[in-house]
PyMOL CGO cylinders between C-alpha atoms (Angstrom):
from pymol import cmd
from pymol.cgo import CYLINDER

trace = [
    CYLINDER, -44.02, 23.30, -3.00, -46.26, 25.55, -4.41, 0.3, 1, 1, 1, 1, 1, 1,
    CYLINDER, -46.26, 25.55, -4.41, -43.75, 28.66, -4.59, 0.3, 1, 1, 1, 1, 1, 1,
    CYLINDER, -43.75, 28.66, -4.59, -41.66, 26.15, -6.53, 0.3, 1, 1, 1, 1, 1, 1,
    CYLINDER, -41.66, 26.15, -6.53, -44.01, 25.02, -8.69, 0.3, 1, 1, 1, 1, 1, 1,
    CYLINDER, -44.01, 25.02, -8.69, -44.46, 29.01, -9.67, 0.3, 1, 1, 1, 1, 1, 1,
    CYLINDER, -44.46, 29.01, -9.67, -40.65, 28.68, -10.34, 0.3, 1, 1, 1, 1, 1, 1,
    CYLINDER, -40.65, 28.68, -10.34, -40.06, 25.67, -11.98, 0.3, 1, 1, 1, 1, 1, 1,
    CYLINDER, -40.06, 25.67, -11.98, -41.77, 23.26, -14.67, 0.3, 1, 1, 1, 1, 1, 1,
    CYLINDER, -41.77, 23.26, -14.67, -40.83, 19.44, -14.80, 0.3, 1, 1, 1, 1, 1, 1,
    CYLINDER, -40.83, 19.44, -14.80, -43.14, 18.16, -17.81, 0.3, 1, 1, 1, 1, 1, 1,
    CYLINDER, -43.14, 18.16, -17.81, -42.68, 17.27, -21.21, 0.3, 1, 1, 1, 1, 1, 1,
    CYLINDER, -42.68, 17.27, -21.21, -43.62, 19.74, -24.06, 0.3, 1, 1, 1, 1, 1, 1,
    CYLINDER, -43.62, 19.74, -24.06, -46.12, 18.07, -26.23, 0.3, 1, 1, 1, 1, 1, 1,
    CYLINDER, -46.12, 18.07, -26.23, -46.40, 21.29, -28.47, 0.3, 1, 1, 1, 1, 1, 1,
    CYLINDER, -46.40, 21.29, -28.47, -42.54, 23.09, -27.75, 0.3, 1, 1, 1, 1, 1, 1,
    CYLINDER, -42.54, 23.09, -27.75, -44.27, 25.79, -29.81, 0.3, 1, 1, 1, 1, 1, 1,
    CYLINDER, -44.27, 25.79, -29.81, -46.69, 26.84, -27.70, 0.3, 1, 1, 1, 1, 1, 1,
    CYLINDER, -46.69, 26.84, -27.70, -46.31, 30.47, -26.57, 0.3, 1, 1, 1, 1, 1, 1,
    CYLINDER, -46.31, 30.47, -26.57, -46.47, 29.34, -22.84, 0.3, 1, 1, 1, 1, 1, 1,
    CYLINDER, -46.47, 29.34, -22.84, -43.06, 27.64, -23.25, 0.3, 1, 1, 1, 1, 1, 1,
    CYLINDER, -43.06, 27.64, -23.25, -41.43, 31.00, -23.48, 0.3, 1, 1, 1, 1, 1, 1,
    CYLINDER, -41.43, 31.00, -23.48, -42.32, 31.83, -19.70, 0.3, 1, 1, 1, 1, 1, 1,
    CYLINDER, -42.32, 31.83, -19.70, -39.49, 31.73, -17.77, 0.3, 1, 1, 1, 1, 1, 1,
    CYLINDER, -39.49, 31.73, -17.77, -40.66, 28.80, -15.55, 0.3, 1, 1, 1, 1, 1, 1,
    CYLINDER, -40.66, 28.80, -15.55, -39.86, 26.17, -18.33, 0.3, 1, 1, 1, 1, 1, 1,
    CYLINDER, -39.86, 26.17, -18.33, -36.62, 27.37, -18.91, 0.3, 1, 1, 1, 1, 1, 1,
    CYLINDER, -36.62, 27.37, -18.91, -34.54, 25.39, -16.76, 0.3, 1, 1, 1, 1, 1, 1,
    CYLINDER, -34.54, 25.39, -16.76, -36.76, 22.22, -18.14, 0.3, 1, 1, 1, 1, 1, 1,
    CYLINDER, -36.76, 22.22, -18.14, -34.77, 20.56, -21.33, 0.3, 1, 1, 1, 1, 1, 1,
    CYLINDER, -34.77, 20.56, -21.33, -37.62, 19.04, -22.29, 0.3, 1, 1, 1, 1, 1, 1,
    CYLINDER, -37.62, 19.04, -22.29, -39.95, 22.00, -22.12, 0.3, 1, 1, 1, 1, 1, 1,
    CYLINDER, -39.95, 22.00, -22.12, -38.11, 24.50, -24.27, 0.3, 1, 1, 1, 1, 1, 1,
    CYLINDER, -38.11, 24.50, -24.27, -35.56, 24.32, -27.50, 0.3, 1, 1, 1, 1, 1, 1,
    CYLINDER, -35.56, 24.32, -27.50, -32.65, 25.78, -28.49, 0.3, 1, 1, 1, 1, 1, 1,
    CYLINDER, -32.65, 25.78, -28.49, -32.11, 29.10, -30.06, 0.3, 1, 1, 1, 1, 1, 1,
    CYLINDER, -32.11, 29.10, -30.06, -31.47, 28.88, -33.93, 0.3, 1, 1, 1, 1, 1, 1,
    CYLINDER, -31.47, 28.88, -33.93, -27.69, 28.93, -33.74, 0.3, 1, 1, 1, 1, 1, 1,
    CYLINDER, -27.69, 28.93, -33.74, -26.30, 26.48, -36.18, 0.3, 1, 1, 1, 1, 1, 1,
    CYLINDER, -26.30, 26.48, -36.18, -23.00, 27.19, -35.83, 0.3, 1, 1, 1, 1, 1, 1,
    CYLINDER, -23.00, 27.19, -35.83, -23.04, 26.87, -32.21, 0.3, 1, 1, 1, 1, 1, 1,
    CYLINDER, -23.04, 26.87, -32.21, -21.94, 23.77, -30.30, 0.3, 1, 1, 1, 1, 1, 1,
    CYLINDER, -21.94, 23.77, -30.30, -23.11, 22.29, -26.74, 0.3, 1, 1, 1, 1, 1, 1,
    CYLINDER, -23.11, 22.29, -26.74, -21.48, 20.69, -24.37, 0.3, 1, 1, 1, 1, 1, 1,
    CYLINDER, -21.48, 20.69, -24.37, -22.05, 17.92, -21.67, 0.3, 1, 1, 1, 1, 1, 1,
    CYLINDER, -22.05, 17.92, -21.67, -19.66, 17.65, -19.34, 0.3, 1, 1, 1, 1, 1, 1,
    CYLINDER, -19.66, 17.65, -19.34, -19.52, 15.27, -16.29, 0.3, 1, 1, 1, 1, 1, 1,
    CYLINDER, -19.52, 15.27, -16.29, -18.26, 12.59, -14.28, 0.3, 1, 1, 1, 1, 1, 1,
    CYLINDER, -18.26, 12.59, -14.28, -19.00, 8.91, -14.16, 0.3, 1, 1, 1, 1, 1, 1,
    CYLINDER, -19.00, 8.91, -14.16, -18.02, 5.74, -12.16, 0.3, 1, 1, 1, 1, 1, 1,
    CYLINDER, -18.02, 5.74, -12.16, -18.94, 6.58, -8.66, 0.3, 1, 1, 1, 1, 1, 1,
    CYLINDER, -18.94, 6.58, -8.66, -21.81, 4.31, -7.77, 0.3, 1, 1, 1, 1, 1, 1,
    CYLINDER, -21.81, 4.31, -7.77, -24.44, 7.02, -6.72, 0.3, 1, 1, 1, 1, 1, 1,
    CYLINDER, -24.44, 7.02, -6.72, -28.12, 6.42, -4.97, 0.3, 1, 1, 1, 1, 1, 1,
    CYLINDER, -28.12, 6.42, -4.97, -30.90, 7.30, -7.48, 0.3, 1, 1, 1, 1, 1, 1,
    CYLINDER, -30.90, 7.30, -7.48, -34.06, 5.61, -5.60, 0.3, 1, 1, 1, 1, 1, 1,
    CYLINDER, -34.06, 5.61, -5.60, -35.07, 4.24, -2.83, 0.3, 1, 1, 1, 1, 1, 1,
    CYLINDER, -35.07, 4.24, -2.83, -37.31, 0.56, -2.03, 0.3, 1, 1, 1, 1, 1, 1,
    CYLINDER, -37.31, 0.56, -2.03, -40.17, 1.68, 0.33, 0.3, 1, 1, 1, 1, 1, 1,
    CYLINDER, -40.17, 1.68, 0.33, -42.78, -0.28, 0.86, 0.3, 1, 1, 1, 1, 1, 1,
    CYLINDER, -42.78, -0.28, 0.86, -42.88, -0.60, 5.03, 0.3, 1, 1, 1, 1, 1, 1,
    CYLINDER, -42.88, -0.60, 5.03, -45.81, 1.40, 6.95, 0.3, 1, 1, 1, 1, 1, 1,
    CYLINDER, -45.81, 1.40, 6.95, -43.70, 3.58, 9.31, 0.3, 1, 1, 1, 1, 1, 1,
    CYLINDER, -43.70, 3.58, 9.31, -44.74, 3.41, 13.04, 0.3, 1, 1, 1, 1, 1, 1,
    CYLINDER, -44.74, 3.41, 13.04, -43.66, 6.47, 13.69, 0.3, 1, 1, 1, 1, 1, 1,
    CYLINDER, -43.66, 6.47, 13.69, -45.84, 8.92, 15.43, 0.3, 1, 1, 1, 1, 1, 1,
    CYLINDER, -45.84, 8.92, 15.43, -43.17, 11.63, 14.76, 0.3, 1, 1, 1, 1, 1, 1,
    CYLINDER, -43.17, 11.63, 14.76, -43.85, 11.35, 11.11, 0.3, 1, 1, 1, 1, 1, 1,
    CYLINDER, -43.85, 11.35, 11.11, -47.69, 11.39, 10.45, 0.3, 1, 1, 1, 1, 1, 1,
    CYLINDER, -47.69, 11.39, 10.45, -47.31, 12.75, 6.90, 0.3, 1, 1, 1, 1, 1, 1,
    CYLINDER, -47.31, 12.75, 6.90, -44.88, 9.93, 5.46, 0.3, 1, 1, 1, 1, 1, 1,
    CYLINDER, -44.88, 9.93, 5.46, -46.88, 6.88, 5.39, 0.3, 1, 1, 1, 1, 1, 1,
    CYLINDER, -46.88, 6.88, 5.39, -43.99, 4.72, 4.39, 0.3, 1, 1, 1, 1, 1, 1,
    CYLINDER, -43.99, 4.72, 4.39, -40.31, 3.87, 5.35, 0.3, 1, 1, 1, 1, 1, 1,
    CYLINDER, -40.31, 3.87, 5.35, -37.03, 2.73, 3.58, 0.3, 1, 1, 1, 1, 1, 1,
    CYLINDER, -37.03, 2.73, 3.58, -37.16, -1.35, 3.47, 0.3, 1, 1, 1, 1, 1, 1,
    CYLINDER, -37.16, -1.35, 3.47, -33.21, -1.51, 4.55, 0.3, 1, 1, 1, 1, 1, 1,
    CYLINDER, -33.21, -1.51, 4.55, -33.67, -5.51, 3.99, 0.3, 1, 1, 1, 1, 1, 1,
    CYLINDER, -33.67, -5.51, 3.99, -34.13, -5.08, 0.18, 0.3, 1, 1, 1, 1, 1, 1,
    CYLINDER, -34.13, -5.08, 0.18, -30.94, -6.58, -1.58, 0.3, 1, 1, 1, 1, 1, 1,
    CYLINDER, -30.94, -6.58, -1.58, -30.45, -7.36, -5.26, 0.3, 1, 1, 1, 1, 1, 1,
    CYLINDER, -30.45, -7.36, -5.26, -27.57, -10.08, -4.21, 0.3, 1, 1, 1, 1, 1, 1,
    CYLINDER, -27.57, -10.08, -4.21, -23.69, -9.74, -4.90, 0.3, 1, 1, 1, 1, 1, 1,
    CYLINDER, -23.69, -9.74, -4.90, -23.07, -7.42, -7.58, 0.3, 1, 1, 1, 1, 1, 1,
    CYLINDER, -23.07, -7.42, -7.58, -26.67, -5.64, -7.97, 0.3, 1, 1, 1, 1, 1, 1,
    CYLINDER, -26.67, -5.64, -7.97, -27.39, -2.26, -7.73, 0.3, 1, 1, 1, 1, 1, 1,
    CYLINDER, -27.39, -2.26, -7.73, -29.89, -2.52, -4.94, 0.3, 1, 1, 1, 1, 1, 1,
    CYLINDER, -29.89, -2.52, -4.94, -28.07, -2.98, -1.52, 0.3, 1, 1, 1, 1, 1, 1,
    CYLINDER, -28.07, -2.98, -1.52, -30.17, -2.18, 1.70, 0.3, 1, 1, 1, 1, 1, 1,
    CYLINDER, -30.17, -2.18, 1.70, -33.09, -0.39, -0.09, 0.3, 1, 1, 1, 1, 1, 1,
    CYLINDER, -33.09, -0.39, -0.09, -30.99, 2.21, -2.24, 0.3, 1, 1, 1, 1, 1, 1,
    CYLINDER, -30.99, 2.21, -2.24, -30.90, 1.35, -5.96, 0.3, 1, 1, 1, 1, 1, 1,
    CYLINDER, -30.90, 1.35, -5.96, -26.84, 2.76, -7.35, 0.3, 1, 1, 1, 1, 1, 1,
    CYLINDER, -26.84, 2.76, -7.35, -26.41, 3.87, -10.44, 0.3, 1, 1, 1, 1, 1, 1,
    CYLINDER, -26.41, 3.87, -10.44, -23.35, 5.19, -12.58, 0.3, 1, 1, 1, 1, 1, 1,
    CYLINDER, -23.35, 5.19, -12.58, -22.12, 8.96, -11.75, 0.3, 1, 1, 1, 1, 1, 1,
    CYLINDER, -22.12, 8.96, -11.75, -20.32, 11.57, -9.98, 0.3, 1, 1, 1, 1, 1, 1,
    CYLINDER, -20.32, 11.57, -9.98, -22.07, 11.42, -6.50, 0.3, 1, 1, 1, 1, 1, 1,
    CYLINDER, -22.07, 11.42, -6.50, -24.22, 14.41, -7.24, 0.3, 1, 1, 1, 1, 1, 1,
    CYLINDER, -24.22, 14.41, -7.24, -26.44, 13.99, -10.62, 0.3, 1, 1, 1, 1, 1, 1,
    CYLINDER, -26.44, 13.99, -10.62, -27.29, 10.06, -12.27, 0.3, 1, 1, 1, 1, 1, 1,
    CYLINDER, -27.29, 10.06, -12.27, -25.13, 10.13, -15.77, 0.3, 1, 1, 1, 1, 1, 1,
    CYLINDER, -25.13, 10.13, -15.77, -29.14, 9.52, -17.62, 0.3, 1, 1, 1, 1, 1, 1,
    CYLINDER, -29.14, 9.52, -17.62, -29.66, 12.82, -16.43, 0.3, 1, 1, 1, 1, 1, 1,
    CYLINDER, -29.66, 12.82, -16.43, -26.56, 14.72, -17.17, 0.3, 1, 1, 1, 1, 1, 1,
    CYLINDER, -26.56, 14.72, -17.17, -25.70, 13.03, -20.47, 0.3, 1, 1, 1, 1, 1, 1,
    CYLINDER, -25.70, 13.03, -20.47, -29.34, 12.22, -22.35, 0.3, 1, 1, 1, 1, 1, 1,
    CYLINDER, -29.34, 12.22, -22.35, -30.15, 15.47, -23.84, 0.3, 1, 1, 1, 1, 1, 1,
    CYLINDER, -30.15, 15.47, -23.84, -26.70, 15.54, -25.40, 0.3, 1, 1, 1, 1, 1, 1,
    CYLINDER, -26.70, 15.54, -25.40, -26.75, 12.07, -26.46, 0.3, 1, 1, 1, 1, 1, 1,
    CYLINDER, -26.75, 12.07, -26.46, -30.45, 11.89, -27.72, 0.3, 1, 1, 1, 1, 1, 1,
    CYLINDER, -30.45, 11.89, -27.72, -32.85, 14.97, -27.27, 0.3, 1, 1, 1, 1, 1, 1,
    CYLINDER, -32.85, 14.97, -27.27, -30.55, 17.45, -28.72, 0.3, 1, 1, 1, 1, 1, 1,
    CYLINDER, -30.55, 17.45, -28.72, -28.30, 15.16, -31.19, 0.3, 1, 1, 1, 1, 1, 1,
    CYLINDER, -28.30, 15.16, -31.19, -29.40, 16.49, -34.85, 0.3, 1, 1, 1, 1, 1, 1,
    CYLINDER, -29.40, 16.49, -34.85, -32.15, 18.07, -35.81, 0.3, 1, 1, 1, 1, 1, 1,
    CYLINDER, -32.15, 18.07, -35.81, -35.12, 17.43, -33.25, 0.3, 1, 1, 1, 1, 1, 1,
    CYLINDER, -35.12, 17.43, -33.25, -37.50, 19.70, -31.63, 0.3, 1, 1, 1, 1, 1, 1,
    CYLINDER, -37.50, 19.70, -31.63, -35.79, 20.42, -28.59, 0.3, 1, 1, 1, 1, 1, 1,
    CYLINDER, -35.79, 20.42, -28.59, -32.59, 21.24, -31.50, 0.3, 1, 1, 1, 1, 1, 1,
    CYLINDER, -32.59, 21.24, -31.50, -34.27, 22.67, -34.20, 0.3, 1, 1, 1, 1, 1, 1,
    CYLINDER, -34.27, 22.67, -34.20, -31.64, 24.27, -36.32, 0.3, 1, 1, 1, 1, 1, 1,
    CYLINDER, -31.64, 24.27, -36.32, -29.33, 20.65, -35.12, 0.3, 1, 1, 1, 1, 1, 1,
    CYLINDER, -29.33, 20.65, -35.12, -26.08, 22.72, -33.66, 0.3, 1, 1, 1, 1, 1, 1,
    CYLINDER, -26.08, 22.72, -33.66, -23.76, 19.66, -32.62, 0.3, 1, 1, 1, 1, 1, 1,
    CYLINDER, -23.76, 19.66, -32.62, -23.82, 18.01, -29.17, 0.3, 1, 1, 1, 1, 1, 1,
    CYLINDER, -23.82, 18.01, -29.17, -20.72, 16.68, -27.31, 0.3, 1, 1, 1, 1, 1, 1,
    CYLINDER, -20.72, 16.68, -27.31, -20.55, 14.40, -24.26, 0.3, 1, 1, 1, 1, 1, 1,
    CYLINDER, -20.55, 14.40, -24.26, -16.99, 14.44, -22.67, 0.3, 1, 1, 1, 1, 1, 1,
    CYLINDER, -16.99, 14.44, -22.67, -17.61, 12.31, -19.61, 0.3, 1, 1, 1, 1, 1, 1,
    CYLINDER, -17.61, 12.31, -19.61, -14.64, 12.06, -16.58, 0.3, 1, 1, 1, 1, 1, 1,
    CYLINDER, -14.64, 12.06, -16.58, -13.86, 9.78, -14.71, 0.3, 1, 1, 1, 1, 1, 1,
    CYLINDER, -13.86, 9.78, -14.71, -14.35, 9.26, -11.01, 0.3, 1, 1, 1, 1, 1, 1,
    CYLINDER, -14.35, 9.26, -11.01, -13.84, 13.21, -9.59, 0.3, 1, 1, 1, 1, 1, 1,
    CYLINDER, -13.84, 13.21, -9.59, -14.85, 16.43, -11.15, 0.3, 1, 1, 1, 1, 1, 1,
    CYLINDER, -14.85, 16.43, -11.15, -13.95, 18.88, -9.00, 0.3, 1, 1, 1, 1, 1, 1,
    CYLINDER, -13.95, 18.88, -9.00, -10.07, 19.85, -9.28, 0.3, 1, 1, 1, 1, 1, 1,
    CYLINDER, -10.07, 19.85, -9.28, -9.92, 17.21, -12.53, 0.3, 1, 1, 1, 1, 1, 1,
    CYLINDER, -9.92, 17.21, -12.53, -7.33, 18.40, -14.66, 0.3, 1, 1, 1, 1, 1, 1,
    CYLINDER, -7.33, 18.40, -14.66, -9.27, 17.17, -18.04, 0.3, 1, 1, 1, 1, 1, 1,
    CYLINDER, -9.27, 17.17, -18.04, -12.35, 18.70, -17.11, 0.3, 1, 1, 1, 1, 1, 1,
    CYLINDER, -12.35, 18.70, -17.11, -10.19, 22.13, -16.12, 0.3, 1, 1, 1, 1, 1, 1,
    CYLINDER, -10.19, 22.13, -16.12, -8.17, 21.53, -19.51, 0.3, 1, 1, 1, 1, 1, 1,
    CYLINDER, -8.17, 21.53, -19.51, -11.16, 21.15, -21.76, 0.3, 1, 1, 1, 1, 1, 1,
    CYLINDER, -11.16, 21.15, -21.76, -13.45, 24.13, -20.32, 0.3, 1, 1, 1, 1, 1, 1,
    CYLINDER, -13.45, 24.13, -20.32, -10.01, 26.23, -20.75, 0.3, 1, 1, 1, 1, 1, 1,
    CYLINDER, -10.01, 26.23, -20.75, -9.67, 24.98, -24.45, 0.3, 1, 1, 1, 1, 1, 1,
    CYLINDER, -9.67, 24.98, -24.45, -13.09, 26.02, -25.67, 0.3, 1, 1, 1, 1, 1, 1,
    CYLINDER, -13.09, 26.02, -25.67, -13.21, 28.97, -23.87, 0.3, 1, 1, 1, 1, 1, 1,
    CYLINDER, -13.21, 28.97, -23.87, -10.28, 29.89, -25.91, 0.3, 1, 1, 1, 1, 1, 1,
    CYLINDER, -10.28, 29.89, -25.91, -12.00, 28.97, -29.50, 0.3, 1, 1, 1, 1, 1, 1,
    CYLINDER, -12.00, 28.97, -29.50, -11.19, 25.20, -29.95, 0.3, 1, 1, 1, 1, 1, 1,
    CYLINDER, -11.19, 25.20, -29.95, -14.06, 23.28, -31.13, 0.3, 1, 1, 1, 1, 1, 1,
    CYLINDER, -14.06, 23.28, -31.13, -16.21, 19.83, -30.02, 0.3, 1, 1, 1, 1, 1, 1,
    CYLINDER, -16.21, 19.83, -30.02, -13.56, 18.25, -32.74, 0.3, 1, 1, 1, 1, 1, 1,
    CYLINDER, -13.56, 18.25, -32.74, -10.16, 20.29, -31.56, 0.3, 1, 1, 1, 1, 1, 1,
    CYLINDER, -10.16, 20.29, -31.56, -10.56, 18.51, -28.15, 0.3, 1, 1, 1, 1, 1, 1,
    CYLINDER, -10.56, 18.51, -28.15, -11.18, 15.32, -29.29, 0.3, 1, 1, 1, 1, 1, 1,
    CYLINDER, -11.18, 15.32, -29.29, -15.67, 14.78, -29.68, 0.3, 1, 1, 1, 1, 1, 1,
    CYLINDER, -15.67, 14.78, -29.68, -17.12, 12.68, -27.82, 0.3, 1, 1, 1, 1, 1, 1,
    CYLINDER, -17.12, 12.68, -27.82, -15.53, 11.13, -24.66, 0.3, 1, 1, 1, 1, 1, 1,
    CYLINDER, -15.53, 11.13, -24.66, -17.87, 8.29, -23.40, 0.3, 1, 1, 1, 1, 1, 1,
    CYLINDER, -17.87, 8.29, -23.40, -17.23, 5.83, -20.84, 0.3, 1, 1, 1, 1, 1, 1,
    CYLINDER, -17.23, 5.83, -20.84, -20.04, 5.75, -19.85, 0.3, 1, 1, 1, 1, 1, 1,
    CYLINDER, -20.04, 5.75, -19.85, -23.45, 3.51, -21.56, 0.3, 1, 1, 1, 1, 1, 1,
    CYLINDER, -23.45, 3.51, -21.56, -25.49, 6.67, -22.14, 0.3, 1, 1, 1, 1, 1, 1,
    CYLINDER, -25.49, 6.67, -22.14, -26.13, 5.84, -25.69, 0.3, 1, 1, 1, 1, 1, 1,
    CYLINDER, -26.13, 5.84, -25.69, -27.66, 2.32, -24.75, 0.3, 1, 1, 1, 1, 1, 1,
    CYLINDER, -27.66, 2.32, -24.75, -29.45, 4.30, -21.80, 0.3, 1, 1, 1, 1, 1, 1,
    CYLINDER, -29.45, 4.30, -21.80, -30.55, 6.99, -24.29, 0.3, 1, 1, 1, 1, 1, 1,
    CYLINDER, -30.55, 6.99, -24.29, -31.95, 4.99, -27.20, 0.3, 1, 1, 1, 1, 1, 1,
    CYLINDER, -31.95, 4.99, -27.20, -33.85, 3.10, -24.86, 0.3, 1, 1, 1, 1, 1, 1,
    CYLINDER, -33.85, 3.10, -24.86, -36.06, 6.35, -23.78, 0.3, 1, 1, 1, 1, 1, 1,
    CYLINDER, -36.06, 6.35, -23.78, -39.47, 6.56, -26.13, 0.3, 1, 1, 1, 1, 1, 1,
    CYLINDER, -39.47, 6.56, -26.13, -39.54, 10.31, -26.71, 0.3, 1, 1, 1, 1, 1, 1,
    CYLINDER, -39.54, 10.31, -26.71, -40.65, 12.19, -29.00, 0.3, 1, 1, 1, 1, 1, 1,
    CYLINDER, -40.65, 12.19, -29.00, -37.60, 13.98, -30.95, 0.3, 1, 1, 1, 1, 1, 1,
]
cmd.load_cgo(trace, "trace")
């Protein structure tokens, strides 16, 4: 924990401007660093959706484990949001591509770097091009990282490709831009 902590930053900047930022710990943090000033430059998000995927877990039982002295609590596997939820035996689901929740591969795109904010201060476009279902071996995904690699722009391939409800999910996030 502590060598990763060394490593790695997961805060939110309040001052992105602070020389600290430029440490090489924050980099890998969105939230903790901006983008360089390149105007004409364009980023991408690119990932899957509609695999229902576990983000969190219900745990509220005292294990009686002796085994496990350090983890206090256990998975409640009774906890059920009823037919259709996203809670089924203690695991809340959300929308994605089995590895990475869609909030967390598609909100910087669709909110923290869309225009001119801090974390995009000289506002080079965003696009989201979600897939659907699969991303490794998916011919769209293949086709599109081909066709900017070769020059085409955000607007060549089409913009945005949402299936996704990122924007709702990403408007409803109170952070500073």
């Amino acid at each position: 924990m502590e060598r990763a902590k060394a490593h790695f930053s997961h805060g939110i900047a309040e001052n992105i401007d602070d020389p600290k930022y430029s440490h090489y710990r924050y980099w890998s943090n969105p939230l903790e660093t901006k983008l360089p000033n390149a105007p004409d430059m364009e980023i991408y998000c690119l990932y899957g959706v509609g695999i229902p995927t576990k983000r969190s877990y219900v745990y509220n039982k005292l294990s009686t484990s002796k085994k496990c002295k350090t983890i206090p609590f256990r998975m409640d596997a009774s906890a059920n949001g009823g037919e259709g939820s996203c809670l089924q035996n203690g695991v809340h689901f959300v929308d994605d591509d089995e590895s990475v929740p869609v909030l967390s591969s598609g909100f910087m795109c669709a909110k923290g770097w869309r225009g001119i904010t801090r974390f995009n201060p000289s506002g080079m476009t965003t696009y989201i091009r979600e897939y659907r279902h699969i991303i490794m071996g998916n011919v769209a995904l293949v086709e599109d990282v081909l066709r900017v690699a070769a020059g085409a722009t955000g607007e060549d391939i089409g913009g945005d490709r949402i299936f996704s409800d990122i924007m709702r999910m990403s408007e409803r996030i109170n952070l500073r831009l």
